[in-house]
C-alpha positions in Angstrom: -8.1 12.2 -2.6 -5.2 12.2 -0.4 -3.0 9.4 0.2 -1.0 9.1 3.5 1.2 6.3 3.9 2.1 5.4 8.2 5.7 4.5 8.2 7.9 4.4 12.2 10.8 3.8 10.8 13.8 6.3 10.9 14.0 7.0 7.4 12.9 10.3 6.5 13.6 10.5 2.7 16.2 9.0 0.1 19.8 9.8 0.2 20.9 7.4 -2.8 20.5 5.1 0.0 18.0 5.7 3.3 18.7 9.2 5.2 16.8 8.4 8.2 16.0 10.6 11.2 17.8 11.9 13.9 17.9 8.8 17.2 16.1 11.2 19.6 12.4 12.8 19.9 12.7 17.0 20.2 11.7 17.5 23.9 8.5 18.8 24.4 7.9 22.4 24.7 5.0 24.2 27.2 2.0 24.5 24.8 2.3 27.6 23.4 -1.2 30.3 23.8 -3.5 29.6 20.8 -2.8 32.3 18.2 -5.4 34.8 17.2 -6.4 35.7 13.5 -4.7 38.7 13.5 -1.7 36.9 15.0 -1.7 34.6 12.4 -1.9 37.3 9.5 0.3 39.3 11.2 3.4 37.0 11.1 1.8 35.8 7.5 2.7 39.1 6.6 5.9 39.3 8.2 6.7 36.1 6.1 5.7 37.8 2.9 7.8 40.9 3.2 11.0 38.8 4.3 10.4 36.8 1.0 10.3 39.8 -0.9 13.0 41.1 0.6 15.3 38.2 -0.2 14.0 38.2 -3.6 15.0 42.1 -4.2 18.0 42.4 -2.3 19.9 39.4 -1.9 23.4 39.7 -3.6 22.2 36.5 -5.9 18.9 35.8 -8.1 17.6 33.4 -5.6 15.2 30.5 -7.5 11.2 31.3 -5.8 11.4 27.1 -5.7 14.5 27.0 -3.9 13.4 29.9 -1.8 9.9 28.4 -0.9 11.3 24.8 -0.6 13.3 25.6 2.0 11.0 27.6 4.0 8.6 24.8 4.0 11.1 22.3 5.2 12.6 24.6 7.8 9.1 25.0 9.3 8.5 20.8 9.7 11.9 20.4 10.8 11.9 22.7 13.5 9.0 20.5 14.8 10.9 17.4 15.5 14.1 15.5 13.7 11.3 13.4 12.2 9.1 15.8 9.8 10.4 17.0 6.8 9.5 17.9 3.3 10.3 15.5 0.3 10.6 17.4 -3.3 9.3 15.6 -6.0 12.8 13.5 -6.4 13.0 12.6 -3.3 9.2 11.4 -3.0 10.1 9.3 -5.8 13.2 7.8 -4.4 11.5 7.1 -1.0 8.4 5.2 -3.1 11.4 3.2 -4.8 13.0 2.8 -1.6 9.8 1.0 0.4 9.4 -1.6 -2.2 12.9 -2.5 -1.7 15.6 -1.5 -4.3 17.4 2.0 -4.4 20.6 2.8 -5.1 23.6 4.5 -2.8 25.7 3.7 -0.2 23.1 1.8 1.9 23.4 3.6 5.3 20.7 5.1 7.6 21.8 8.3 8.9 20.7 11.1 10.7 21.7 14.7 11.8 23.6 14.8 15.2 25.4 17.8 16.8 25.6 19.3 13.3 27.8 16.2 11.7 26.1 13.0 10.3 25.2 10.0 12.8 25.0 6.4 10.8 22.1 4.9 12.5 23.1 1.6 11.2 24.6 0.0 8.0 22.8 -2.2 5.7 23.6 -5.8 5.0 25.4 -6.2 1.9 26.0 -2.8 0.8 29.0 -0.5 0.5 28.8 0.7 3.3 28.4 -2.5 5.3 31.1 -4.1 3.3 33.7 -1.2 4.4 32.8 -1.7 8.1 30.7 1.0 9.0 29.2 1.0 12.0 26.4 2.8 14.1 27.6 5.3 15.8 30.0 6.7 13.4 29.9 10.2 12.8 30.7 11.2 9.3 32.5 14.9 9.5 33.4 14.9 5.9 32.3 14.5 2.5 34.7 14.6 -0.5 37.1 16.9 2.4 34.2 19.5 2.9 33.2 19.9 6.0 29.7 18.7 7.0 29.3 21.3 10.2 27.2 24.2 8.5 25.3 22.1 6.9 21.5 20.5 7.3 20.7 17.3 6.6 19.0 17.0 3.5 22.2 19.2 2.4 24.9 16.6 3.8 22.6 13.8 1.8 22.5 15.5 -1.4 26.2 15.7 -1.4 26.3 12.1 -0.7 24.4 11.3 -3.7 26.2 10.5 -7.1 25.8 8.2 -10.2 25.5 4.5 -9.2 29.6 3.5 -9.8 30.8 6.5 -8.5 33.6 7.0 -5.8 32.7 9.1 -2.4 35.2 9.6 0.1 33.5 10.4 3.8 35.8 10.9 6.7 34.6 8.9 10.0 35.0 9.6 13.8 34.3 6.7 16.1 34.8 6.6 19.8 38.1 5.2 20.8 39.9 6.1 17.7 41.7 8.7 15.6 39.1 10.0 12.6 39.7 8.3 9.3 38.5 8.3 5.8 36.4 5.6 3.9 35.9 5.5 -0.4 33.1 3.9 -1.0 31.6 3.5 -4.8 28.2 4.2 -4.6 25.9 1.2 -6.4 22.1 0.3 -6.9 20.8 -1.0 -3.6 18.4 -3.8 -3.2 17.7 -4.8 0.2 16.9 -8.5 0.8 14.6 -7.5 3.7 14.2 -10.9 4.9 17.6 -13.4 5.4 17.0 -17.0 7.1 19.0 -20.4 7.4 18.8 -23.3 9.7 21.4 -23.8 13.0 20.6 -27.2 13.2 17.2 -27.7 14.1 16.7 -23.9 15.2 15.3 -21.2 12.7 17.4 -18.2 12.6 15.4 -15.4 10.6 17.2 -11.6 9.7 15.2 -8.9 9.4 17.1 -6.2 7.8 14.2 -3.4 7.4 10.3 -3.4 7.6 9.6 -3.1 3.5 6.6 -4.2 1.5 8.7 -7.6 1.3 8.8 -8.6 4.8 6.2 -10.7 6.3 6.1 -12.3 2.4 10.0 -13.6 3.2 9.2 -14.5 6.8 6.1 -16.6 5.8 8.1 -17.8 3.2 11.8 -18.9 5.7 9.4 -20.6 8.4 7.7 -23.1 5.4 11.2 -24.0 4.3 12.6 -24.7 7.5 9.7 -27.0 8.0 10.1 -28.4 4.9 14.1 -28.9 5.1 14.0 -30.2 9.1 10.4 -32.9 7.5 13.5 -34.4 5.0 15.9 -35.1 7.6 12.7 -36.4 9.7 13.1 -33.5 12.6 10.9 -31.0 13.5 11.8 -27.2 14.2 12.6 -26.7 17.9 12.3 -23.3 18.0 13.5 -19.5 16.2 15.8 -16.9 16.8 14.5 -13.4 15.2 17.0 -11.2 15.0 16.0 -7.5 14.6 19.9 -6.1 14.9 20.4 -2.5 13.2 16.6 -3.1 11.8 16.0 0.9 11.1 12.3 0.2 10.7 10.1 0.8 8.2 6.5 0.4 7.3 4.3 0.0 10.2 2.1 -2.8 8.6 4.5 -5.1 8.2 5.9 -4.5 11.7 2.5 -5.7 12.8 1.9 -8.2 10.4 5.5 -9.7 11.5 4.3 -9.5 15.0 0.6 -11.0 14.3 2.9 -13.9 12.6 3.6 -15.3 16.9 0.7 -14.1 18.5 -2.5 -16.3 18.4 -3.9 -13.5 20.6 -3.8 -9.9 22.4 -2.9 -6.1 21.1 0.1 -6.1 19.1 0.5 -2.2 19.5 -1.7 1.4 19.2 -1.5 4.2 17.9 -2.5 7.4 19.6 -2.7 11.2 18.6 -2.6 14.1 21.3 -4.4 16.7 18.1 -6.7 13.6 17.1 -7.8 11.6 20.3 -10.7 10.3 18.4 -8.3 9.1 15.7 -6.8 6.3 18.0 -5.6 2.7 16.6 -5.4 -0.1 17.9 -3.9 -3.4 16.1 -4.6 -6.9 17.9 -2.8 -10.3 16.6 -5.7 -12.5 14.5 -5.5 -16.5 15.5 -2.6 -18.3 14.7 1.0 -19.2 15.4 3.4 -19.8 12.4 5.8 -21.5 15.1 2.5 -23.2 16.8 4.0 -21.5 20.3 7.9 -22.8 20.1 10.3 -20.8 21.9 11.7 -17.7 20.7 14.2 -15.3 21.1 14.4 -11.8 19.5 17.9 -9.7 19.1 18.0 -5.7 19.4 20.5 -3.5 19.9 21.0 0.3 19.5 20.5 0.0 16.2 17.3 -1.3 16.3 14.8 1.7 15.7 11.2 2.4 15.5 9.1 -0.7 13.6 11.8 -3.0 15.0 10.6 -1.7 18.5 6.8 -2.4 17.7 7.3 -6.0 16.8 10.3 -6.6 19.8 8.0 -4.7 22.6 4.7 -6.5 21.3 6.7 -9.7 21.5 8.2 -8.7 24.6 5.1 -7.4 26.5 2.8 -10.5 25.4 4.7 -12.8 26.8 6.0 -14.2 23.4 9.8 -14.1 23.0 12.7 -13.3 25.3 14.2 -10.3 24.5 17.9 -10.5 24.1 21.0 -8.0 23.5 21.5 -4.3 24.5 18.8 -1.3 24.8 16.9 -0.2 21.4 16.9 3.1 19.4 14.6 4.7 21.3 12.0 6.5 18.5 8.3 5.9 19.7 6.9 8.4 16.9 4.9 7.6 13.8 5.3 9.5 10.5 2.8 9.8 8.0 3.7 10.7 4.3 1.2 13.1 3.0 1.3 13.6 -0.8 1.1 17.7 -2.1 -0.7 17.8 -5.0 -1.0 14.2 -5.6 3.0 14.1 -5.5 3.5 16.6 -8.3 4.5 19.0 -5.5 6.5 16.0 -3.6 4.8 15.1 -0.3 5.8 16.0 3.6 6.7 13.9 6.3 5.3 14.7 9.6 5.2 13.2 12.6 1.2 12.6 14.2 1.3 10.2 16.3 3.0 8.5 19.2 2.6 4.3 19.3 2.5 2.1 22.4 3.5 -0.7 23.9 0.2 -3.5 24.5 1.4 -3.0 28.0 0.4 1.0 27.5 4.2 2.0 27.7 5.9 4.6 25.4 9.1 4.2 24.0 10.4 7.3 22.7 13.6 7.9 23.9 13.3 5.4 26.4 13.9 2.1 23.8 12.9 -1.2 24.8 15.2 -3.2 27.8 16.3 -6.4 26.9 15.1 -9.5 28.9 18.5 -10.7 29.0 21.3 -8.1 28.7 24.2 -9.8 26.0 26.9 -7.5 24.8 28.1 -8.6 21.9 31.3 -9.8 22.7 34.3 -12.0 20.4 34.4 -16.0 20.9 37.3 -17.6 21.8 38.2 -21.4 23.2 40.3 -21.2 26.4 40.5 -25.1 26.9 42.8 -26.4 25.3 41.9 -29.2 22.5 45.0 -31.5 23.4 44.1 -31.8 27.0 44.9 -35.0 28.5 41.8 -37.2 29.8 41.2 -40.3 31.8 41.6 -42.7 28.6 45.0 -41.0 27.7 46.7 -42.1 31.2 48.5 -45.6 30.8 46.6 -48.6 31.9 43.4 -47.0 32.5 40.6 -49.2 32.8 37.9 -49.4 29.8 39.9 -47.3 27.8 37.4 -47.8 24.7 34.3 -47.7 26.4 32.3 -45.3 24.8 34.7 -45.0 21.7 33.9 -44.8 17.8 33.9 -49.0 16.4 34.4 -49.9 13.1 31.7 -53.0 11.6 33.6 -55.2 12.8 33.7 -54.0 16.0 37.3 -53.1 16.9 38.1 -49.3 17.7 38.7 -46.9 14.8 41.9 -45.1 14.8 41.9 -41.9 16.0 38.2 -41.9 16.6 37.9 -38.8 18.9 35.2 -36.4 17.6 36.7 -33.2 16.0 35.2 -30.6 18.5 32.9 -27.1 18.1 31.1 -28.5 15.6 34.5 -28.5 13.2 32.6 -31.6 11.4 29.9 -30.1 8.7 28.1 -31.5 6.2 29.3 -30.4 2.7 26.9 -27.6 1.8 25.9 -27.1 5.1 25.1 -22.9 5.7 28.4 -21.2 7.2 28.8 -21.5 11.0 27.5 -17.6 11.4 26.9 -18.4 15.3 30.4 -19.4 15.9 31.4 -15.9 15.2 28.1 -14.2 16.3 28.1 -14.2 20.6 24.9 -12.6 21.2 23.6 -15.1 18.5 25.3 -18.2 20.3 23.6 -17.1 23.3 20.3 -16.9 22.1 20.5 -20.8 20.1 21.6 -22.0 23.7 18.6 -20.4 25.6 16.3 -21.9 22.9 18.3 -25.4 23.4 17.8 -25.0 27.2 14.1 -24.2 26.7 13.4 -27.1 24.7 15.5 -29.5 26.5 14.3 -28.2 30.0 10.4 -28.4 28.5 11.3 -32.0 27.3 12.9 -33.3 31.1 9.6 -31.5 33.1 7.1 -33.1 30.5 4.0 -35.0 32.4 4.0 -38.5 31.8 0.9 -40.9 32.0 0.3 -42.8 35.1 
C-alpha cells in the first residue's frame, strides 16, 4: 500500500535544515498533444541509448544510481520548482524534519536565478541568530560558487556534521555582498511560541509540524488560566504567521478550524483528478469564543501559512495585518518508492483555494491592513513641561499619586511606555516589534470600541 503524505509548505526535502521550494509557481505551458504509443516508446528508446551511451563513453565510470537518480529528479523538477525526488536520506531527514527536530542551519531556501534564495530564517537557529534574512541570496558556499549548480547540489554542500563551521557569502539589496560562518547544530523547532501582552494573547507560529495545533490548544488554556489568577479575562489574540514557511496541510486546517465555529476552511482541487476534489469545513467551536483577532504575514509567509491567513481572512474571522504573502497556492504530495527503500518523490497535484473560491499562487494573500514593519522611536520628549509644572497653577495635585496618609508622594509621576514591569513579567517584545504594536492596538480599539457601543437595558 502506498502512503502519500499532503504537505503546502515550501519545503521540498532536508538540507541539514529545510531546503524548501523556489517562491514562484512554473507558468503554465499550452497543453501539449497527447502522445501516442509509439511516441512514447520512441523517446523511451531514445532515453535508453543516451544511458548507454553515458555509461560506455563518458570519460568517468559513472555510478547507474547516480546516473538514474538524477534523471528521475531532472524529469519532476522540470515540472515545477515544487516536485522533486528524495533519495533514501533525504526521505529520512524530511520524516525527522515534520515531527520537529533536524539538525543544520535552520533556513528555508530555494533556487532563484541559479544562486540560493532564503525564504525565511528559523527562530532560534544559526541562521536566525547571525541575522539572516528573507531575501538574501547566498552566492557562495565555503568560496565555491553556487551558479552552476542545482539545488539539491547547493544543499548537499551545505550539509556537515552538527558542530561544524560553514562559511556562505550573502547578497542583500542595498548592500555590498558579505560572508556569514555559521556552525551548523541539531535543530529542533518549537513550532508553537506564546506569551501574554497584558491581557492579549500573542501566539508564534513558526512552521505547520505535527506539533502545532497541540501548542496552540495548549498557549490559549494557559492564557486563560494565567489572566483567571489575576481575575481578568482574555481580551483578544494576535496570531502571528511571520516567515511561517508552511508545512503540513492538516495542521494548517486544524489551526484554522481552532477560530471558526463554521464555513469551508479551504479545498483542494486537481485539474488530472476533478473527481478527487477536497473540501475541509471548520467543525463547531471557538477556542477564543469569537474575541477579536489579528493575524501577521509578510513575504515570508508561504503556503500552509496562506491556508489558515486566507481562511481567516475570507470568513470574516481575523484582520489580516502586514505586507503581501509568499505567494505558493500548490499542494505537494510525498509518495513513497518502494515503501521508502527507494526514497519517495515529491510532486505537485493539486492547487488549494481560498473559501471565497480564489487562488493564490503567485498572487499571495493582501493584507487587510497594509503595516511595514518599521523601527519605534519616542519623538516627545519625557521632560516636557505641563500645566502642573507652571508656578502657581491651580490644583496642582489633583489627580496625583497620595501616600496613606494622604499627602502627595514625592516624585509621583508614572514612569512612561510601560517602563514599570512586574519582576518576571515576559520581555516587552512589542516595544521593539511595530507591526506587532499595531496589531495589540487594533485589538485594544476593538475591544474598547465593542465595550462604549454595548446595548444597555432600558
Amino acid at each position: 500500500m502506498i502512503t502519500r503524505t499532503v504537505t503546502v509548505t515550501t519545503l521540498a526535502g532536508l538540507l541539514f535544515f529545510t531546503q524548501p521550494m523556489a517562491p514562484t509557481f512554473a507558468a503554465e505551458e499550452a497543453a501539449a498533444p497527447t502522445a501516442t504509443p509509439e511516441d512514447t516508446y520512441r523517446l523511451m528508446q531514445l532515453f535508453g541509448n543516451v544511458f548507454e551511451r553515458v555509461r560506455g563513453d563518458y570519460v568517468e565510470h559513472p555510478s547507474d544510481k547516480a546516473l538514474i537518480e538524477a534523471a528521475i529528479n531532472g524529469m519532476l523538477s522540470s515540472l515545477d520548482p515544487h516536485s522533486s525526488y528524495m533519495n533514501p536520506e533525504a526521505f529520512k531527514e524530511m520524516q525527522v524534519q515534520t515531527k520537529g527536530e533536524f539538525g543544520g542551519l535552520g533556513i528555508e531556501v530555494t533556487m532563484e536565478n541559479g544562486v540560493v534564495k532564503v525564504v525565511s530564517p528559523i527562530d532560534d537557529t544559526p541562521a536566525a541568530r547571525a541575522g539572516l534574512q528573507t531575501g538574501d541570496l547566498i552566492t557562495h558556499i565555503d568560496d565555491e560558487p553556487v551558479l552552476g549548480m542545482n539545488l539539491a547540489e547547493a544543499v548537499d554542500k551545505m550539509r556537515g556534521p552538527v558542530g561544524s563551521e560553514i562559511k556562505i557569502k550573502i547578497f542583500r539589496d542595498g548592500k555590498d555582498p558579505f560572508d556569514v560562518t555559521l556552525a551548523r547544530a541539531v535543530i529542533t523547532i518549537r513550532s508553537v511560541r506564546s506569551h501574554l501582552e497584558g491581557d492579549i494573547g500573542y501566539v508564534r507560529i513558526t512552521s505547520f509540524n505535527e506539533q502545532s495545533f497541540q501548542g496552540l490548544d495548549k498557549a490559549v488554556k494557559d492564557f486563560s488560566a494565567n489572566l483567571k489568577k489575576e481575575d481578568k479575562t482574555l481580551r483578544g489574540l494576535v496570531l502571528d504567521l511571520r516567515n511561517n514557511p508552511g508545512g503540513l496541510l492538516d495542521q494548517a486546517v486544524a489551526v484554522s478550524d481552532a477560530f471558526m465555529a463554521h464555513g469551508e476552511v479551504v479545498s483542494i482541487r486537481s485539474e488530472q483528478h476533478p473527481e478527487e476534489a477536497q473540501r475541509f469545513n471548520a467543525r463547531p467551536g471557538d477556542i477564543i469564543n469569537g474575541l477579536p483577532m489579528v493575524v501577521l504575514i509578510n513575504g515570508g509567509s508561504a503556503s500552509a501559512s496562506e491556508i489558515v491567513a486566507g481562511a481567516l481572512q475570507d470568513q470574516g474571522r481575523a484582520i489580516i495585518m502586514g505586507t503581501k504573502s509568499f505567494g505558493k497556492g500548490s499542494v505537494q504530495t510525498i509518495i513513497p518508492l518502494s515503501g521508502g527503500e527507494d526514497g519517495a518523490m515529491r510532486m505537485t497535484t493539486s492547487r488549494y483555494y481560498t473559501p471565497s473560491g480564489r487562488s493564490i499562487q503567485a498572487v499571495g494573500v493582501s493584507p487587510d491592513i497594509e503595516v511595514q514593519q518599521a523601527k519605534l522611536e519616542v519623538v516627545e520628549p519625557t521632560s516636557q513641561r505641563r500645566e502642573r509644572d507652571l508656578r502657581g497653577a491651580l490644583d496642582k495635585d489633583n489627580g496625583a499619586p497620595k501616600e496613606k496618609n494622604g499627602a502627595p508622594k514625592e516624585n509621583g509621576t508614572p514612569k512612561e511606555n510601560g517602563a514599570l514591569k512586574d519582576a518576571g513579567a515576559e520581555p516587552d517584545v512589542a516595544a521593539t516589534d511595530y507591526q506587532l504594536t499595531r496589531a495589540l492596538d487594533m485589538i485594544r480599539g476593538i475591544t474598547l470600541f465593542s465595550g462604549m457601543t454595548k446595548p444597555t437595558g432600558g
